[in-house]
Backbone as ProteinMPNN parsed JSONL, in Angstrom:
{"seq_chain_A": "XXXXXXXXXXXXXXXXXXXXXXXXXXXXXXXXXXXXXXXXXXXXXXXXXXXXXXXXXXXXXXXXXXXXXXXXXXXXXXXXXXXXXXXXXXXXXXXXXXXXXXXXXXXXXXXXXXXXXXXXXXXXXXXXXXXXXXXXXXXXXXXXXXXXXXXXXXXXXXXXXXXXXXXXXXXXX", "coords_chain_A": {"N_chain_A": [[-9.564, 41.173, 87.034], [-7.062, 38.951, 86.219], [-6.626, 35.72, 85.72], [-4.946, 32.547, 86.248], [-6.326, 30.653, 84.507], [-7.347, 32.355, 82.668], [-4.835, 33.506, 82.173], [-3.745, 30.972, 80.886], [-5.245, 30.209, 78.8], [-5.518, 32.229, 77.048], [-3.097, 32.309, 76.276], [-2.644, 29.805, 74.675], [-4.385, 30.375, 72.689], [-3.236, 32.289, 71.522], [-1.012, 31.018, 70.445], [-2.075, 29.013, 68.694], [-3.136, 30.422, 66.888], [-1.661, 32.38, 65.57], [0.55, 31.087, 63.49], [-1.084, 30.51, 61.636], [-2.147, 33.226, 60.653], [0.566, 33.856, 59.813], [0.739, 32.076, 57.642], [1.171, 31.262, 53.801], [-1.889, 32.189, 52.081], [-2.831, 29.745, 49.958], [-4.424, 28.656, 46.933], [-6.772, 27.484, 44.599], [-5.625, 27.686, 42.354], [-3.089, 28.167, 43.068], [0.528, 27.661, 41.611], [1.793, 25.221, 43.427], [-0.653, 24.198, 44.226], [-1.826, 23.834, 41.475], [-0.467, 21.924, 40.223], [0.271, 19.591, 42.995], [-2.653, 18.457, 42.171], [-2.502, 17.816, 40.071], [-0.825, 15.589, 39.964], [-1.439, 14.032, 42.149], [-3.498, 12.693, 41.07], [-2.087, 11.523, 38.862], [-0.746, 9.382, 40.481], [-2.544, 7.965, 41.294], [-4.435, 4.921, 42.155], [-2.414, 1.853, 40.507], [-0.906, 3.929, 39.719], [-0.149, 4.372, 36.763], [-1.393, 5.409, 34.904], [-0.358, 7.723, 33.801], [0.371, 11.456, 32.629], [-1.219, 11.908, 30.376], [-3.56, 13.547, 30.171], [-3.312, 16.17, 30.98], [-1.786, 17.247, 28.339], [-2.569, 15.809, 26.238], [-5.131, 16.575, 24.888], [-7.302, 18.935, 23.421], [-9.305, 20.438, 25.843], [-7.623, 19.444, 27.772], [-4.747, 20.897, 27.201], [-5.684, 23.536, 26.955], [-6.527, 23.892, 29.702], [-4.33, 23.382, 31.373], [-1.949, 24.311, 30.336], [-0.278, 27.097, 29.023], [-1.324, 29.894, 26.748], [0.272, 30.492, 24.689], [2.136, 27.991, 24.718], [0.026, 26.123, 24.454], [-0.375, 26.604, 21.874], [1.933, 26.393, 20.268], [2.059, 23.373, 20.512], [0.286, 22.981, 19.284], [0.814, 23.765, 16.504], [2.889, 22.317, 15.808], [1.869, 19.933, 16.522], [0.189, 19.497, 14.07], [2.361, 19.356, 12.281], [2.862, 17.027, 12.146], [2.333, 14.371, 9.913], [-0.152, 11.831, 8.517], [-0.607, 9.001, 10.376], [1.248, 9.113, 12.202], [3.167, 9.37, 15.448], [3.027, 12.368, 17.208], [5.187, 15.544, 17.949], [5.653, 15.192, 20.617], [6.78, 12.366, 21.72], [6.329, 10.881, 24.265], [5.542, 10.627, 27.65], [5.431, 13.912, 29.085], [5.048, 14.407, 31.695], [5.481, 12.53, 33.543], [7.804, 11.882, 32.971], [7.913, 9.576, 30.89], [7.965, 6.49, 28.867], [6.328, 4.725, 29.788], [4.272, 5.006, 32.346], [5.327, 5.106, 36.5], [4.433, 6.044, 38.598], [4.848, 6.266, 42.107], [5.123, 7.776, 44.398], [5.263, 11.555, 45.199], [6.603, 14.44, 45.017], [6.418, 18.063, 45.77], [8.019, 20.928, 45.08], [9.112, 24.521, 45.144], [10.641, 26.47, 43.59], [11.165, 28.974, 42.74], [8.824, 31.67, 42.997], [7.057, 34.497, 41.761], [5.464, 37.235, 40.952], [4.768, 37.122, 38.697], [5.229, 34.713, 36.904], [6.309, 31.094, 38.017], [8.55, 28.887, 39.213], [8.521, 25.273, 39.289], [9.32, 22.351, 40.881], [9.419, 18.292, 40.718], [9.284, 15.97, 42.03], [9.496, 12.225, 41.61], [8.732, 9.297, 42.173], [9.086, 6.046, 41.939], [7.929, 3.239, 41.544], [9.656, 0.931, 40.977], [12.98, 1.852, 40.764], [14.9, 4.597, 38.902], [17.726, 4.351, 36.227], [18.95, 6.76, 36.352], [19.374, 9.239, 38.967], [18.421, 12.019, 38.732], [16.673, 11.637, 36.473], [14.126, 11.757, 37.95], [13.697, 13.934, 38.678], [11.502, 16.36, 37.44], [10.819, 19.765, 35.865], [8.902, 22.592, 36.004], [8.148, 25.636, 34.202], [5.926, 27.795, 35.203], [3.742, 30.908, 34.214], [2.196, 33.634, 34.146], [-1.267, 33.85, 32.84], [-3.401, 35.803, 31.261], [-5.742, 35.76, 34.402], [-4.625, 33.387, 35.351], [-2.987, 31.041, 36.553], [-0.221, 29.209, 34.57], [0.993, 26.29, 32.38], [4.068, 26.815, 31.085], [6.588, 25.777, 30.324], [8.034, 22.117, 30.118], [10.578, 20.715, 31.852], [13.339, 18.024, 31.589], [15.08, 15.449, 32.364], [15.894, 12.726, 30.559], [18.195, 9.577, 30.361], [20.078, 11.282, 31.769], [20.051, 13.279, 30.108], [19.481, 16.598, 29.027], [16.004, 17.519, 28.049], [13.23, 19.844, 26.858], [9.827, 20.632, 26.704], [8.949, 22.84, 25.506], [11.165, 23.15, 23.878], [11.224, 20.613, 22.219], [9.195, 21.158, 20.619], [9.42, 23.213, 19.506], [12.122, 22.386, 17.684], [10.567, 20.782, 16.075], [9.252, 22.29, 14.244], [10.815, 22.858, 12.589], [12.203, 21.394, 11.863]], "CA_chain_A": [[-8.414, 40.44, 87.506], [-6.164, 37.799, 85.1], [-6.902, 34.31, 86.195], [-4.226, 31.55, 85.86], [-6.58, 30.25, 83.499], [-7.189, 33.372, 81.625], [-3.626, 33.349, 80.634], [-2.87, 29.912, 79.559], [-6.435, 30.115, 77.301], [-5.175, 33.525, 75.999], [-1.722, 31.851, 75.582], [-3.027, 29.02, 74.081], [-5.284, 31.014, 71.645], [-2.275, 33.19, 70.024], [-0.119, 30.249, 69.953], [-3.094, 28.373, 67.55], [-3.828, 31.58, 65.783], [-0.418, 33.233, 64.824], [1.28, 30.498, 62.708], [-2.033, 30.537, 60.708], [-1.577, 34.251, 60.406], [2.008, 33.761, 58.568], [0.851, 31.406, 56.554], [0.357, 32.075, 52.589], [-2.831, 31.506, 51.422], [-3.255, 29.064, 48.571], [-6.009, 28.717, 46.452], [-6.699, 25.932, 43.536], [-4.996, 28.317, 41.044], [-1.574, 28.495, 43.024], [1.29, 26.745, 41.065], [1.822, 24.255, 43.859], [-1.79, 23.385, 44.279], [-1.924, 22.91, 40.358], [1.512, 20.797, 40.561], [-0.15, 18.617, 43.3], [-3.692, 17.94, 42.008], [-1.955, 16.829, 38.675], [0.122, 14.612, 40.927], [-2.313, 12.921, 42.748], [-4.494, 12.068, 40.016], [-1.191, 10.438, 38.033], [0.055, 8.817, 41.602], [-3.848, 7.177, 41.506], [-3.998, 3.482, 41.819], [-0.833, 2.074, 40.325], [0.167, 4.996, 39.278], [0.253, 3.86, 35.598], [-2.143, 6.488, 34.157], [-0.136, 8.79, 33.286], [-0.647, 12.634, 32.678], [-2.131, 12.492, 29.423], [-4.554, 14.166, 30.401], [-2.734, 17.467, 30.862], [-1.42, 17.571, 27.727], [-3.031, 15.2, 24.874], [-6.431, 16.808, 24.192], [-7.868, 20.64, 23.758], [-9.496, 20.589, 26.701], [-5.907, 20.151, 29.039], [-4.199, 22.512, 26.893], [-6.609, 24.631, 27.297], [-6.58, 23.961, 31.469], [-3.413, 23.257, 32.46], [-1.148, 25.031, 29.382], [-0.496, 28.809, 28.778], [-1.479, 30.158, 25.172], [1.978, 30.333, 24.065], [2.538, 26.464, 24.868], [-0.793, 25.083, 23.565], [-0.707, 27.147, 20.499], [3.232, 25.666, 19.745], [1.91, 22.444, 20.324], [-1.044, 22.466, 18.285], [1.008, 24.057, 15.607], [4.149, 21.154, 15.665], [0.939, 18.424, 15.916], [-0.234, 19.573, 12.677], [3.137, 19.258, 11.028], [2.661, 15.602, 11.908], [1.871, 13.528, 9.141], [-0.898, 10.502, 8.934], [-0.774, 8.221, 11.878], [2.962, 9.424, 12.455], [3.34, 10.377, 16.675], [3.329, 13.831, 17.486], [6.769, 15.882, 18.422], [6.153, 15.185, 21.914], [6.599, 10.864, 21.877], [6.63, 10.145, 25.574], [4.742, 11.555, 28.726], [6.244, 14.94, 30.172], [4.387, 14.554, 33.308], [5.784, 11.245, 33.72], [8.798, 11.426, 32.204], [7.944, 7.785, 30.847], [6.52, 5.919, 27.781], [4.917, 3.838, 30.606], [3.985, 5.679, 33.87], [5.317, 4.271, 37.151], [4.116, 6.783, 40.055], [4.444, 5.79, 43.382], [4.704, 8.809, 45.244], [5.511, 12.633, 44.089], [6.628, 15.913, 46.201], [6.175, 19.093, 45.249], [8.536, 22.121, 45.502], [8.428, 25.594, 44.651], [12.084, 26.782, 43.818], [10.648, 30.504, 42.131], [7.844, 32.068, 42.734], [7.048, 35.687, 41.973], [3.712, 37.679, 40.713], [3.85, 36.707, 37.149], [6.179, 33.601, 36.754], [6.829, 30.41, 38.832], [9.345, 27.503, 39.016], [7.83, 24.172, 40.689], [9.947, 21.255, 40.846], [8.369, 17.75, 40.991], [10.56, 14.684, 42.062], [8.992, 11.166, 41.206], [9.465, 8.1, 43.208], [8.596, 5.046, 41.015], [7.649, 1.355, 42.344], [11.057, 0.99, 39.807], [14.247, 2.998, 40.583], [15.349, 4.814, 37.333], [18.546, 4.298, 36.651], [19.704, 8.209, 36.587], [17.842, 9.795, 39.467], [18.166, 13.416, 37.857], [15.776, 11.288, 35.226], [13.172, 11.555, 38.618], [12.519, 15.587, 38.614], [10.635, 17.452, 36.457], [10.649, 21.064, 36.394], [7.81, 23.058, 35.652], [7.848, 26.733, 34.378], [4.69, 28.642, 34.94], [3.04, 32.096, 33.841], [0.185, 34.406, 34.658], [-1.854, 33.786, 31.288], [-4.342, 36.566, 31.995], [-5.462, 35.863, 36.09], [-4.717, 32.192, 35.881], [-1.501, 30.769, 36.155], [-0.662, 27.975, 33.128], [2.641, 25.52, 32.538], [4.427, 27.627, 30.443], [7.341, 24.25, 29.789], [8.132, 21.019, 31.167], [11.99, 20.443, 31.834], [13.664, 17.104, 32.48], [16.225, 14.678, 31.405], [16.483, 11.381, 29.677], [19.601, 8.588, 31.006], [20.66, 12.619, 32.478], [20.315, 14.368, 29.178], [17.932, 17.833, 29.099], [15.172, 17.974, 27.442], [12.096, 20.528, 27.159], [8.903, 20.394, 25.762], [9.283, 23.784, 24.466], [12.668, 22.793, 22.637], [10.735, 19.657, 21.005], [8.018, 21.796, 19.772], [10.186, 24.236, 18.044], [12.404, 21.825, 16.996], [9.587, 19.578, 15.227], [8.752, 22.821, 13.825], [12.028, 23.344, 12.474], [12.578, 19.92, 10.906]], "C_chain_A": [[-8.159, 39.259, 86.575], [-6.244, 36.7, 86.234], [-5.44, 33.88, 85.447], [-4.987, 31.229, 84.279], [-6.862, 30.956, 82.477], [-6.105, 33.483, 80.625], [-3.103, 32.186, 79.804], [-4.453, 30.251, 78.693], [-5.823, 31.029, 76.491], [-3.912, 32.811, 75.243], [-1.76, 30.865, 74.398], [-3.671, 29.422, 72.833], [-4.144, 31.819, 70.485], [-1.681, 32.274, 69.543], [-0.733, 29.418, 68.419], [-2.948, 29.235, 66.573], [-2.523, 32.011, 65.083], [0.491, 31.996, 63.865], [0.003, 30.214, 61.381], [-2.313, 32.04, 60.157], [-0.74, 34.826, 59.498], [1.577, 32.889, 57.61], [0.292, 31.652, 55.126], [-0.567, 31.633, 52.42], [-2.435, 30.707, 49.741], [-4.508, 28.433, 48.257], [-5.282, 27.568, 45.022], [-5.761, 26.884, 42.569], [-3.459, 28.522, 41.158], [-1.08, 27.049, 42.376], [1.198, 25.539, 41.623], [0.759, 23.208, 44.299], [-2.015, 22.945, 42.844], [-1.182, 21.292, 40.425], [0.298, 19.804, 41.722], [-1.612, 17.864, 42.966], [-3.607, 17.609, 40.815], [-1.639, 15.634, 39.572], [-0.849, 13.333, 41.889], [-3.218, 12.032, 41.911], [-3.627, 10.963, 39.079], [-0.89, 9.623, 39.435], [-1.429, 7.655, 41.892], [-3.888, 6.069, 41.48], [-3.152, 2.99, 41.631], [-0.093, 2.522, 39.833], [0.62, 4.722, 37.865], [-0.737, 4.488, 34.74], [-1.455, 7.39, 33.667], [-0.551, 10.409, 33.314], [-0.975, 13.319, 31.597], [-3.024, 13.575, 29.347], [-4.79, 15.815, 30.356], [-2.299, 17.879, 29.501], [-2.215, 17.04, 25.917], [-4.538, 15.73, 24.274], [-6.446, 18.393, 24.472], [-7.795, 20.754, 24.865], [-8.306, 20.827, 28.043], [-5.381, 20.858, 28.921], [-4.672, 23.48, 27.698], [-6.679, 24.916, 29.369], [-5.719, 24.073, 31.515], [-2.253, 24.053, 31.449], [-1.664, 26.533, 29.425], [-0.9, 28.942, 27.245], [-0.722, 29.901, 24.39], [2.071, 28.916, 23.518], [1.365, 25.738, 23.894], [-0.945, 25.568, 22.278], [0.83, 26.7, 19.549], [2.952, 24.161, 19.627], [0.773, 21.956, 19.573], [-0.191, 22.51, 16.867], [2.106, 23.018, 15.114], [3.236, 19.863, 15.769], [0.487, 18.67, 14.717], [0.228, 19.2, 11.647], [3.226, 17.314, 11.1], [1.878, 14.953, 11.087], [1.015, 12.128, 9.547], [-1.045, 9.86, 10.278], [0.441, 8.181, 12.881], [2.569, 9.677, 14.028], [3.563, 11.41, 16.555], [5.023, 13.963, 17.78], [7.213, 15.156, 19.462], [6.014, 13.31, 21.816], [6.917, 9.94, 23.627], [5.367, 11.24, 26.544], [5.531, 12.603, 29.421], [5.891, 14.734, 31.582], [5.131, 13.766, 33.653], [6.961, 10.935, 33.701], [9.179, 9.961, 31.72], [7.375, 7.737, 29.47], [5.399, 5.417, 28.765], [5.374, 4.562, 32.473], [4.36, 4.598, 34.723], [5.284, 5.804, 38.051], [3.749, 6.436, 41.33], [3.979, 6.64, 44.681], [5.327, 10.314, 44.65], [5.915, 13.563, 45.6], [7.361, 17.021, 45.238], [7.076, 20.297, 46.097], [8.777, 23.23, 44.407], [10.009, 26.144, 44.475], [12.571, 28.539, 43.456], [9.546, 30.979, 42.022], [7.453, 33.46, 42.753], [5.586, 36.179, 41.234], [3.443, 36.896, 39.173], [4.811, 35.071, 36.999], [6.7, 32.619, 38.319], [7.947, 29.075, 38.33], [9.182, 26.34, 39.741], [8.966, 22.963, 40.007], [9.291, 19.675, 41.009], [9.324, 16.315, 41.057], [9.384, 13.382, 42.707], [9.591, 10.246, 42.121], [8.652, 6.837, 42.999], [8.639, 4.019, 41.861], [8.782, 0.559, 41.446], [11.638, 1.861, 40.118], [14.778, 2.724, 39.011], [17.034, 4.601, 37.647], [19.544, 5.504, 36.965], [18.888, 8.789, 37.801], [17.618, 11.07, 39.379], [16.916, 12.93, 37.092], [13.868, 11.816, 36.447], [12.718, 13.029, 39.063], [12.075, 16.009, 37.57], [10.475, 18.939, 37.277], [9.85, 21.825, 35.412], [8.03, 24.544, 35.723], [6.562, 27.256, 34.146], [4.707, 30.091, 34.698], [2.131, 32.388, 34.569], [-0.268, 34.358, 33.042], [-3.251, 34.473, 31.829], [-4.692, 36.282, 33.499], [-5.158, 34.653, 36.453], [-3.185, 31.542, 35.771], [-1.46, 28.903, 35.535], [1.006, 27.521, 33.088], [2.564, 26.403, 31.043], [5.825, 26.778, 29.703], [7.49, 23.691, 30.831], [9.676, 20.915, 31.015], [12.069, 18.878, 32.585], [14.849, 16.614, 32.161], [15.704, 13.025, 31.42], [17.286, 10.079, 30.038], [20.323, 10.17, 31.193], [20.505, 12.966, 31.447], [19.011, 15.085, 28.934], [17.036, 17.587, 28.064], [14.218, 18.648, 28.099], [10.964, 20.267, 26.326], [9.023, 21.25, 24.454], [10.365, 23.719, 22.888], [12.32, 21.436, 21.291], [10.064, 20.311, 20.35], [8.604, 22.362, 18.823], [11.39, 23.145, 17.353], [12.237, 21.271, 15.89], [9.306, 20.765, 14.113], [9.776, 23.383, 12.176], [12.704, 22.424, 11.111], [11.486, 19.957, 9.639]], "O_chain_A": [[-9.136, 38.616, 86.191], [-5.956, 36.867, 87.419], [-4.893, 34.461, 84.51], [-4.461, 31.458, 83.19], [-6.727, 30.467, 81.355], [-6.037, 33.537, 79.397], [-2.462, 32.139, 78.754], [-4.174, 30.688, 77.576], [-5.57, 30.754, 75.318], [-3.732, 32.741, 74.027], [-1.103, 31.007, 73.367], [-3.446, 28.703, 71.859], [-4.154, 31.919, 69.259], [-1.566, 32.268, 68.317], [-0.093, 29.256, 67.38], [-2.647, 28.87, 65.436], [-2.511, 31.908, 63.856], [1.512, 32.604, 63.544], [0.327, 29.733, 60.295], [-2.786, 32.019, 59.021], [-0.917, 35.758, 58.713], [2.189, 32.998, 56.547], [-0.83, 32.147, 55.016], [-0.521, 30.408, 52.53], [-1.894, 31.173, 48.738], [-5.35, 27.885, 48.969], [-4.185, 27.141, 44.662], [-5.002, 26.13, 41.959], [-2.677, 28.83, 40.258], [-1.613, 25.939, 42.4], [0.719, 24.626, 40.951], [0.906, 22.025, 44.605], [-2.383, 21.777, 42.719], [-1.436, 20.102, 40.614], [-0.62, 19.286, 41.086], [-1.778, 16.74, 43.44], [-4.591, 17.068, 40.312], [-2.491, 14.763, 39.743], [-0.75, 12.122, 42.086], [-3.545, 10.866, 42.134], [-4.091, 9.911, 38.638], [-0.706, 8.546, 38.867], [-1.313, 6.665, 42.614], [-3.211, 5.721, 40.513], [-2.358, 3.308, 42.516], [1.016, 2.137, 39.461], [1.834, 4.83, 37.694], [-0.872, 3.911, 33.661], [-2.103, 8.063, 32.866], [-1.59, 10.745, 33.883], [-1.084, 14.536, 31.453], [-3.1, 14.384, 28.423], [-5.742, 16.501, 29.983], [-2.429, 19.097, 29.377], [-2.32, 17.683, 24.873], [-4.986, 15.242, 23.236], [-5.859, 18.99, 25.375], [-6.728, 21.08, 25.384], [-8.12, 21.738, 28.85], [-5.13, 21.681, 29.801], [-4.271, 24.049, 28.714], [-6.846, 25.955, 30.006], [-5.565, 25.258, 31.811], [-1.428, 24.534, 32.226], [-2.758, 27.037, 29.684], [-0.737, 27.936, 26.556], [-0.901, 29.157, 23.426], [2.088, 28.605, 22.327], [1.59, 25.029, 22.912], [-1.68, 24.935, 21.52], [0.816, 26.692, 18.318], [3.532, 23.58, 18.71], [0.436, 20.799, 19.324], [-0.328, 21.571, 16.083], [2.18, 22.903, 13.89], [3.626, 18.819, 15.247], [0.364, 17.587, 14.145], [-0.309, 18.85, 10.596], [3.601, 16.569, 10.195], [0.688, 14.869, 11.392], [1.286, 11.438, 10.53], [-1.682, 10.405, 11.18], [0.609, 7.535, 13.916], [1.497, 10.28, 14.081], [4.415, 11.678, 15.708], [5.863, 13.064, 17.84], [8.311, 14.623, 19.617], [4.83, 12.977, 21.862], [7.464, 8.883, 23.941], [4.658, 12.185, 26.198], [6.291, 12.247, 30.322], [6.672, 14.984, 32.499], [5.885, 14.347, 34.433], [7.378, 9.917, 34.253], [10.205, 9.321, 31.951], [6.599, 8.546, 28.962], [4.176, 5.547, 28.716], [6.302, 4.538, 33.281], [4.114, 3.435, 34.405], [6.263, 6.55, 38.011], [2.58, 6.305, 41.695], [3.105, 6.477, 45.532], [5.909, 10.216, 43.57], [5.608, 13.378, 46.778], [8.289, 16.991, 44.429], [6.962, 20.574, 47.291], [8.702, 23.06, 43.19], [10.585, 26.194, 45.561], [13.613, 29.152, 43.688], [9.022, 30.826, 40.919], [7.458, 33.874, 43.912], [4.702, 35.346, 41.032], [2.451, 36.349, 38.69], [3.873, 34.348, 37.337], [7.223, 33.084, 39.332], [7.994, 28.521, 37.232], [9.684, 26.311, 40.865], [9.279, 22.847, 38.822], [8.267, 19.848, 41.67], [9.93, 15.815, 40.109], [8.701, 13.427, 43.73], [10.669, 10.36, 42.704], [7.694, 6.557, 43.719], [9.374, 3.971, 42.848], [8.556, -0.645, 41.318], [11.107, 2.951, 39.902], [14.984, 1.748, 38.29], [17.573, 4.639, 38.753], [20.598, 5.408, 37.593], [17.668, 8.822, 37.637], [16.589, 11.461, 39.929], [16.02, 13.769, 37.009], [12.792, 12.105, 35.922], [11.668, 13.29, 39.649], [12.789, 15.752, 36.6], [10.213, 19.254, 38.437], [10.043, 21.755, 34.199], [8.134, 25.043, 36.844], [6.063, 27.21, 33.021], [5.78, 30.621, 34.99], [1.438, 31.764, 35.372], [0.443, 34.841, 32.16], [-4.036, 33.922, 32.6], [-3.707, 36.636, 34.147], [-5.259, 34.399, 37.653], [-2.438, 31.703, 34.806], [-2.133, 27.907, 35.799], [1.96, 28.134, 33.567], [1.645, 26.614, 30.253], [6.117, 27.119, 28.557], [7.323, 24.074, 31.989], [10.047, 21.059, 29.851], [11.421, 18.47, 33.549], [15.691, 17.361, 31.663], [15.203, 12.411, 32.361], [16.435, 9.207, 29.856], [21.386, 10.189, 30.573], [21.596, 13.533, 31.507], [17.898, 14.606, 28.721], [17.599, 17.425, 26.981], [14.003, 18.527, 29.305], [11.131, 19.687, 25.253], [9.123, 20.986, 23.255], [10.346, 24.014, 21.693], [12.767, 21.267, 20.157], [10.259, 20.119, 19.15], [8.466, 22.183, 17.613], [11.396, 23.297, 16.131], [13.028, 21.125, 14.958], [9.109, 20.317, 12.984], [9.465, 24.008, 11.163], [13.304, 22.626, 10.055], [11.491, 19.063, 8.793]]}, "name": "protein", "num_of_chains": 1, "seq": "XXXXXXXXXXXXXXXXXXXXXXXXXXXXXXXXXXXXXXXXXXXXXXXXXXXXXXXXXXXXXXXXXXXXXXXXXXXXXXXXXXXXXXXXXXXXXXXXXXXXXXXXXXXXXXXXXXXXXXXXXXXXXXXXXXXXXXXXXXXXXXXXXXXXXXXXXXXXXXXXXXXXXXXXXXXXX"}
């Protein structure tokens, strides 16, 4: 025999369980968990670190870049002369010379098996004065089972730039 309390527990039990059910799994390797554990780490303290880190040494390449990308950007730092700056002269992550990260949110605007599109809108302790200048858009890859920023998109006082487009540019010049 079904008790009163039988059914609200039961009721209670699918209601918990089934929206955890639908939900996708993500794991450290999905886009949007990359995208936010960059994000938190630049948003750290006062947010004035930057995300060097991703991009200025082997080692980030190598983590957070696809083959493609860190092998264009090794090859356009090379053509840099003496103590000259590289192609890339600012922070993509950041879209800054000087980091101001106050807070960040993360959205996903394409995501399919091999290729994603994450969006990443900035919110400085300073309003910029364009606020197009405050997303960044991030295309990713599958680079064998791991998925890797594949370019950084943004703009300027509103005008596009990519990483990709500096690289080959620099390469070009």
């Amino acid at each position: 025999m079904i008790t009163r309390r039988h059914l609200v527990f039961t009721g209670l039990l699918l209601a918990t369980e089934a929206p955890l059910a639908r939900a996708e799994p993500t794991t450290a390797d999905d886009p949007v968990a990359i995208m936010n554990a960059i994000y938190v780490r630049v948003a750290k303290g006062k947010g004035d670190g930057g995300g060097a880190f991703v991009w200025a040494d082997k080692a980030g390449k190598a983590k957070y870049l696809s083959k493609s990308l860190a092998a264009l950007w090794v090859r356009a730092d090379a053509r840099t002369k003496g103590n000259f700056v590289g192609p890339i002269d600012f922070d993509p992550v950041t879209n800054s010379q000087d980091a101001d990260v106050k807070s960040f949110k993360v959205e996903t605007e394409k995501l399919d098996a091999g290729k994603a599109l994450i969006t990443v809108t900035l919110t400085g302790h300073t309003p910029r004065k364009y606020r197009a200048d405050d997303a960044i858009h991030y295309a990713f890859v599958r680079d064998g089972s791991s998925w890797r920023i594949d370019d950084i998109k943004g703009t300027v006082d509103a005008k596009p730039w990519s990483v990709r487009g500096l690289l080959n540019f620099a390469l070009k010049a």
